[in-house]
DRENDO-613313 format. One line per 8 residues: number of its first residue (from 1); their letters; for each residue z, y, x of C-alpha. Coordinates in Angstrom, 2 decimals. Last residue first. Layout:
DRENDO-613313
NUM = A = Z:Y:X ~ ... .
//
This chain:
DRENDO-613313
76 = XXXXXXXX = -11.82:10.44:25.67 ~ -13.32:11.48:22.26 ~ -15.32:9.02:20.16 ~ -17.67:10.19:18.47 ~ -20.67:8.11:20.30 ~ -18.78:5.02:19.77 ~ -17.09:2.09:22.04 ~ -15.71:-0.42:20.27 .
68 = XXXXXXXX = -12.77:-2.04:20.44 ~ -10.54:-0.10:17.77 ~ -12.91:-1.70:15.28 ~ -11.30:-5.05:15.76 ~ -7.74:-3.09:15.26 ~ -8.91:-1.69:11.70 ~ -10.54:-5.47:11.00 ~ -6.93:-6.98:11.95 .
60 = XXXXXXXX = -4.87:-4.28:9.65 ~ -7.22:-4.27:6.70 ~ -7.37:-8.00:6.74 ~ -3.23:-8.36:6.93 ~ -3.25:-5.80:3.98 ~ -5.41:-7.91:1.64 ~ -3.05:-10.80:3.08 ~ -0.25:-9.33:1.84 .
52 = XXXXXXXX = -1.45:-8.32:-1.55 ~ -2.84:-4.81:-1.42 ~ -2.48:-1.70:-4.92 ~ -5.35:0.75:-4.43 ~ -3.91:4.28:-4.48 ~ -5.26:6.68:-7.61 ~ -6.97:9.89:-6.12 ~ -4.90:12.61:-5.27 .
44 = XXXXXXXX = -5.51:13.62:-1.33 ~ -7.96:11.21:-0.81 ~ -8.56:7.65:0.06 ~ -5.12:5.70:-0.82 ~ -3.62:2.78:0.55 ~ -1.11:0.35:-1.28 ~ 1.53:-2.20:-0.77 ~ 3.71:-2.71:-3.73 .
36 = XXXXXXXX = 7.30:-2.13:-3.72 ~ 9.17:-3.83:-7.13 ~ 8.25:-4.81:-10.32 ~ 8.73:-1.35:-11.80 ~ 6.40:-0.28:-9.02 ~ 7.62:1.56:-5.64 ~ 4.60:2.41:-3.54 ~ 4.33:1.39:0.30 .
28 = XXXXXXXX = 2.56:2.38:2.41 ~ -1.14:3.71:3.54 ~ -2.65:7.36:3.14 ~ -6.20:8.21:4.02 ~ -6.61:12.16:4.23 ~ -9.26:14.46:3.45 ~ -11.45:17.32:5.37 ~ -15.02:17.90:4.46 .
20 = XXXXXXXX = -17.53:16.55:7.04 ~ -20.10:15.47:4.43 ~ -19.86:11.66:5.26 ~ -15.95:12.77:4.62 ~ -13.47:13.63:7.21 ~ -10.13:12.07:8.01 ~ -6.46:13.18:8.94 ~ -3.87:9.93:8.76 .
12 = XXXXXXXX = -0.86:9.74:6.02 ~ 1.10:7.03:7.11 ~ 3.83:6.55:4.35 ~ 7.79:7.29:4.80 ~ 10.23:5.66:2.62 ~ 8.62:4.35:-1.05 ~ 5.60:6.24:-2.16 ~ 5.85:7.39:-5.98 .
4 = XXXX = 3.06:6.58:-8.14 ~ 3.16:8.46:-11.60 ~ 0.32:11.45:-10.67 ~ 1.24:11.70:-7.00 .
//
């Protein structure tokens, strides 16, 4: 992953893009000289955006939040 290594076992989720091409949203941990970071990537092998706690906290509430509503693609 072009000099980021993910540290144990990452969620890698399917996605599409606006354009319906296939990708992938990854979300762990990444192991930094300083120690594990907590990062999440769009794409198979673009650069992963490094979280502080609460960053990660925010993503984790709003992504639940969203789980509540009812949309037109959704699959039942």
């Amino acid at each position: 992953m072009r000099g980021h290594r993910w540290s144990g076992t990452p969620l890698i989720v399917p996605a599409r893009t606006p354009a319906g091409s296939a990708t992938q949203v990854t979300l762990g941990l990444i192991d930094t000289t300083d120690g594990p970071v907590r990062a999440v990537r769009v794409g198979a092998d673009g650069p992963p955006a490094f979280l502080p706690r609460q960053a990660m906290a925010e993503l984790v509430s709003h992504a639940q939040a969203m789980l509540t509503l009812d949309l037109p693609g959704d699959r039942r």
